[in-house]
C-alpha positions as CSV (number, residue, x, y, z in Angstrom):
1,X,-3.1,-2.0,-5.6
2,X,-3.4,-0.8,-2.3
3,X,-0.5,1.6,-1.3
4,X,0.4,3.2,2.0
5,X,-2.5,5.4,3.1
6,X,-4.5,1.8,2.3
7,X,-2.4,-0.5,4.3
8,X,-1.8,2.3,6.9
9,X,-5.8,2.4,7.0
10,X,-6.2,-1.7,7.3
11,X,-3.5,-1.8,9.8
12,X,-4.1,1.3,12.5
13,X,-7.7,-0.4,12.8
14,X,-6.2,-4.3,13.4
15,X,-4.0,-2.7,16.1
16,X,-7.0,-1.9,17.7
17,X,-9.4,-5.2,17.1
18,X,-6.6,-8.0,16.4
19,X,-4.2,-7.8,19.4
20,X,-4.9,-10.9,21.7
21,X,-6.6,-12.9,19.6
22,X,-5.5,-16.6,19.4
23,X,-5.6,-18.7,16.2
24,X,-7.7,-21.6,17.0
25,X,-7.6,-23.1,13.4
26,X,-6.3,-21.9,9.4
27,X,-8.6,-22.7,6.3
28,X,-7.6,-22.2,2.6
29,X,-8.6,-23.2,-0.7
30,X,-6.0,-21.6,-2.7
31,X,-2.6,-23.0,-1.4
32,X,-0.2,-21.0,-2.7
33,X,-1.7,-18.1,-0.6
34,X,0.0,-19.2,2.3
35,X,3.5,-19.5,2.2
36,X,6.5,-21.3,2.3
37,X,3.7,-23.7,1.9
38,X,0.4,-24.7,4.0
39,X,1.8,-27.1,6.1
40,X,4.2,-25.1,7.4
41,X,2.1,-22.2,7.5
42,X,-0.6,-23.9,9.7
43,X,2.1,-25.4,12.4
44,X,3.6,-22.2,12.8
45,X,0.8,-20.2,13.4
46,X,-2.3,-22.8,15.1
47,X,-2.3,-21.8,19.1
48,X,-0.7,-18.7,18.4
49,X,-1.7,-15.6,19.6
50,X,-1.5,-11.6,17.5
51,X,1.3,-10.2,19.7
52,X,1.7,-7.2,17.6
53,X,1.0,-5.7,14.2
54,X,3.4,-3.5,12.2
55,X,3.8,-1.8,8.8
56,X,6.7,-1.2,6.2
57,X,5.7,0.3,3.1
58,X,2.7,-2.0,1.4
59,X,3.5,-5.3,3.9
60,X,2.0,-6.1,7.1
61,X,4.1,-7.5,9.8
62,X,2.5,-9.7,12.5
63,X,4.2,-11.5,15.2
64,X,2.3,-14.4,16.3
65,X,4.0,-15.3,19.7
66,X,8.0,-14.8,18.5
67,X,6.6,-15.9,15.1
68,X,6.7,-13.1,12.6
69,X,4.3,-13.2,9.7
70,X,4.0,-10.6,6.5
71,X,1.0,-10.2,4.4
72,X,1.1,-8.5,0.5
73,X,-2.0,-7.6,-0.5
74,X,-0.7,-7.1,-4.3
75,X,-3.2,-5.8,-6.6
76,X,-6.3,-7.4,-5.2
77,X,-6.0,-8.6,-1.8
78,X,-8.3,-7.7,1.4
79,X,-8.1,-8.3,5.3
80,X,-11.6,-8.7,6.6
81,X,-12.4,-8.9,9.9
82,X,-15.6,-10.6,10.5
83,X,-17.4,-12.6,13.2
84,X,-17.3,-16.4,12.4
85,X,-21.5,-16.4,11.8
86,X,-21.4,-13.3,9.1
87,X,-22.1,-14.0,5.7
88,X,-19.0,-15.2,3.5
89,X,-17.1,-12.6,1.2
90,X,-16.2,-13.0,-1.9
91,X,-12.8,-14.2,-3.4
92,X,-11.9,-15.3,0.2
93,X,-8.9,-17.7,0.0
94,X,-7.7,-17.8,3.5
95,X,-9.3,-17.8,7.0
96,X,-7.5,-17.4,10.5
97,X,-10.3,-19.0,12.9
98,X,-10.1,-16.9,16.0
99,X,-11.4,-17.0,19.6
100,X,-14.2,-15.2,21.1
101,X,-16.0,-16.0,17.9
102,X,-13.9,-14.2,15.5
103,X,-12.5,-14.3,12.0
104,X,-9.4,-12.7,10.3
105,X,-10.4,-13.5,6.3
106,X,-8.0,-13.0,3.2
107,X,-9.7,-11.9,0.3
108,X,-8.3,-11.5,-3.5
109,X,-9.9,-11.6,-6.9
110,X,-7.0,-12.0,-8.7
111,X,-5.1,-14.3,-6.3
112,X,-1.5,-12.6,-6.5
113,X,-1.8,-11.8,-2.2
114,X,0.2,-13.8,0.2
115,X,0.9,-14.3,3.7
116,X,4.4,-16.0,4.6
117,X,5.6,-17.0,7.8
118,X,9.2,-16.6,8.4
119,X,12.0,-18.8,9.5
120,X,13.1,-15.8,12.2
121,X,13.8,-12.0,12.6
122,X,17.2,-12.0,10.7
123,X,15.0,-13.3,7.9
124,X,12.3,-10.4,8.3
125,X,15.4,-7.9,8.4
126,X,16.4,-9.1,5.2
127,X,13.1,-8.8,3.4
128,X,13.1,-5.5,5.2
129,X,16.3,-3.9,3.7
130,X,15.4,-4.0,0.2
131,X,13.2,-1.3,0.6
132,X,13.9,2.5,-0.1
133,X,13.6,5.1,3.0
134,X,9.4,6.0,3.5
135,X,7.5,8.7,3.4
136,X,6.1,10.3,6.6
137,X,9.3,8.8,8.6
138,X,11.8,10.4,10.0
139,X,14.2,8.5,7.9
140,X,12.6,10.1,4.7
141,X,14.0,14.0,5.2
142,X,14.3,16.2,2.0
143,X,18.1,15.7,1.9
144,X,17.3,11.8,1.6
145,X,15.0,12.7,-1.2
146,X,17.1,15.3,-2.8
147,X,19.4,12.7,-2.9
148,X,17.3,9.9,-4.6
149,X,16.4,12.3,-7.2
150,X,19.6,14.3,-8.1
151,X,21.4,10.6,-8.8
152,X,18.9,8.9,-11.3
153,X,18.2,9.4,-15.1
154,X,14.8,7.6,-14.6
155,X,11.6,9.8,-15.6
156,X,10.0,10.8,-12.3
157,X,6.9,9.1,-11.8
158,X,8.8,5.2,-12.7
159,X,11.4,6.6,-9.8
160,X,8.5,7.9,-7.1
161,X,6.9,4.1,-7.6
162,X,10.2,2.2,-7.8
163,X,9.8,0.6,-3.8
164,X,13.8,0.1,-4.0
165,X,14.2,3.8,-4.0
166,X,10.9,5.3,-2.2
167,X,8.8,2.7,0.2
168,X,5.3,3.2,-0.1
169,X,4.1,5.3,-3.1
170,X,2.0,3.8,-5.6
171,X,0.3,4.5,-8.7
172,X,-2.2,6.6,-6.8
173,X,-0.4,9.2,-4.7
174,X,2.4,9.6,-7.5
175,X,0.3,10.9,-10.1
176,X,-1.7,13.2,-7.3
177,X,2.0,14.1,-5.7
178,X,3.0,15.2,-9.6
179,X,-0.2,17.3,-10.4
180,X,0.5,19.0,-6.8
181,X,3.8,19.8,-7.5
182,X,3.0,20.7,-11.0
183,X,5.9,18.4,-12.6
184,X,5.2,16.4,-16.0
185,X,5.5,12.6,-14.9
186,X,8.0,12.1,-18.2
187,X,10.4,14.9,-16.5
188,X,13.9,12.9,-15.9
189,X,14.2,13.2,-12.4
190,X,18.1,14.8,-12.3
191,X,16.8,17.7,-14.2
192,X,14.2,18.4,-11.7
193,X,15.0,21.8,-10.0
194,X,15.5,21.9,-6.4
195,X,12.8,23.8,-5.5
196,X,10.7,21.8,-7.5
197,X,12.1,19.1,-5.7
198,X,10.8,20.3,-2.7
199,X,7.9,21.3,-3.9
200,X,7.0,17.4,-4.5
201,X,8.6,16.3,-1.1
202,X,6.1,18.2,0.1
203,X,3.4,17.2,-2.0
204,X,4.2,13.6,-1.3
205,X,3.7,13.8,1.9
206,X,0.5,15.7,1.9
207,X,-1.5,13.7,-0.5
208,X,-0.2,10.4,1.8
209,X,-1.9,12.2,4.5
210,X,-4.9,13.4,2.9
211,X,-5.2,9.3,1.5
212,X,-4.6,8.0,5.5
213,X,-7.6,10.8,6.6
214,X,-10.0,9.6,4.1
215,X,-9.2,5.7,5.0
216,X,-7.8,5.3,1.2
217,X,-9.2,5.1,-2.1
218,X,-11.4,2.9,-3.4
219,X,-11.2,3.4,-7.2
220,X,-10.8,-0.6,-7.5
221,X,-11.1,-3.3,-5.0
222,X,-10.0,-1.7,-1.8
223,X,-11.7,-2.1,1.3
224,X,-10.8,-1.4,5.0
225,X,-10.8,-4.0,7.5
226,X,-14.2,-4.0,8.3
227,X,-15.5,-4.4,4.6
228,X,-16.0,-0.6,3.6
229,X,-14.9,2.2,0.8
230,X,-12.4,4.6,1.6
231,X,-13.3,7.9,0.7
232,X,-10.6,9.7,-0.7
233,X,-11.7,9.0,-4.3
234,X,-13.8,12.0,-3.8
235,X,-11.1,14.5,-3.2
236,X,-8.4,12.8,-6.1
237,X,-7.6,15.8,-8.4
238,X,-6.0,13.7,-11.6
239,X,-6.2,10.5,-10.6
240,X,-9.0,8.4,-12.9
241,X,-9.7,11.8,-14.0
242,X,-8.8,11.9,-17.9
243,X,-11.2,13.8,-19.6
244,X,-12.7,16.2,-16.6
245,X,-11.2,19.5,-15.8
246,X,-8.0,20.1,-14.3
247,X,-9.3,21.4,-10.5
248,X,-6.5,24.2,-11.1
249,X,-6.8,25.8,-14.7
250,X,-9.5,23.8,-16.1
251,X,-7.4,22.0,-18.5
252,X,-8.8,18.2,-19.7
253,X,-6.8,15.8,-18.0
254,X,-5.0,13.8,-20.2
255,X,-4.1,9.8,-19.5
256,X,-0.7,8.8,-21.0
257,X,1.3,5.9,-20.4
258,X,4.6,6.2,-18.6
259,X,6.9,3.2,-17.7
260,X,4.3,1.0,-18.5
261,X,1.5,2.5,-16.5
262,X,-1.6,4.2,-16.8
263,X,-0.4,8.1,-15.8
264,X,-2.9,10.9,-15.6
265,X,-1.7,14.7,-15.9
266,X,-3.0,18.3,-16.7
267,X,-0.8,19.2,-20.0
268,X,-1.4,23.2,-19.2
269,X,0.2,22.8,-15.1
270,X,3.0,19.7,-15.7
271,X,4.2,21.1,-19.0
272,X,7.1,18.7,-20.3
């Protein structure tokens, strides 16, 4: 799933290319990717044009005229900007037709992506609040963190990906934030130390960066706006790594399940 150095990524470069464009016309073939359903999608946002674009945590927020609009991209999903003549891609389900020739295209394999429009702003407000404070904010300070950490039981790595708690951080950047901060992604999260807890503030919001440098990873079906990889799959140190050597001691990486996920950890640096 793409998490926020991906949708970061995707969203900087539609700032800069989507801004102005009007929506001439909306195809689909898979209707419940457009929500609350097509019909209402289509009337809302036909003859509208991209006032804005905005991020919080793994949604996009667009406001067509006064119309606001949020996109998921779930585990699959793909904004593709294209001229209307280029070649189709794969798995698209949705199409904004654009002036001056252009295309905004919704891709996704596995067809869990939406786009909703919404009633009004109280509504986007709502949808808003019930996420947790985010990374690389000014909201998200290490007392906030501190905080989230020092009052829950959970084992770290289910709490760092838990979006209620902590906007933003994925499957990804947890398990790179762990190895960084050398804490065992089973550690209950109250019994961290609190210079371990900074430690993995810290860590959090280096790896974030590091992802948003390299335009994302790409270890599954990312892609940036304009079709291509990210690039930070080259500088992952556990990530997808199980069975190489740990970058620090040389340690095999081990992959472990935790919470339900696939977890990947150096047993010699994030000792239990």
């Amino acid at each position: 799933m793409p998490e926020l150095p991906e949708v970061e990524t995707i969203k900087r470069d539609l700032e800069k290319n989507i801004i102005g464009h009007k929506v001439i016309d909306v195809w689909y073939d898979w209707a419940k990717t457009l929500k609350p359903d097509p019909e209402t999608f289509e009337k809302a946002v036909v003859g509208k044009k991209f006032k804005d674009i905005n991020r919080r945590a793994k949604l996009f927020i667009f406001h067509l005229d006064s119309v606001p609009m949020v996109v998921h991209l779930k585990m699959t999903g793909r904004l593709l900007y294209r001229d209307q003549s280029d070649p189709k891609d794969q798995f698209t389900h949705a199409i904004f037709k654009l002036d001056k020739g252009k295309e905004l295209r919704f891709a996704d394999l596995r067809k869990f992506g939406w786009l909703k429009v919404l009633k009004d702003e109280k509504e986007l407000e709502n949808l808003l609040s019930e996420f947790g404070p985010e990374p690389l904010t000014e909201e998200f300070t290490l007392k906030v963190f501190e905080n989230i950490i020092k009052k829950s039981q959970l084992k770290i790595k289910p709490l760092l990906i838990d979006q209620k708690r902590i906007a933003g951080v994925g499957n990804i950047y947890a398990d790179e934030s762990l190895w960084c901060a050398k804490i065992h992604p089973e550690t209950k999260a109250d019994k961290i130390l609190s210079d371990q807890v900074a430690k993995l503030y810290k860590c959090i919001e280096e790896v974030l960066k590091e992802g948003i440098k390299d335009r994302g990873t790409s270890v599954d079906q990312y892609l940036d706006l304009f079709g291509r990889k990210g690039s930070h799959e080259q500088n992952l140190k556990v990530f997808r790594l199980n069975g190489d050597p740990c970058p620090r001691c040389g340690t095999i990486i081990k992959k472990i399940r935790v919470g339900g996920r696939g977890t990947h950890v150096c047993p010699a640096c994030q000792r239990l």
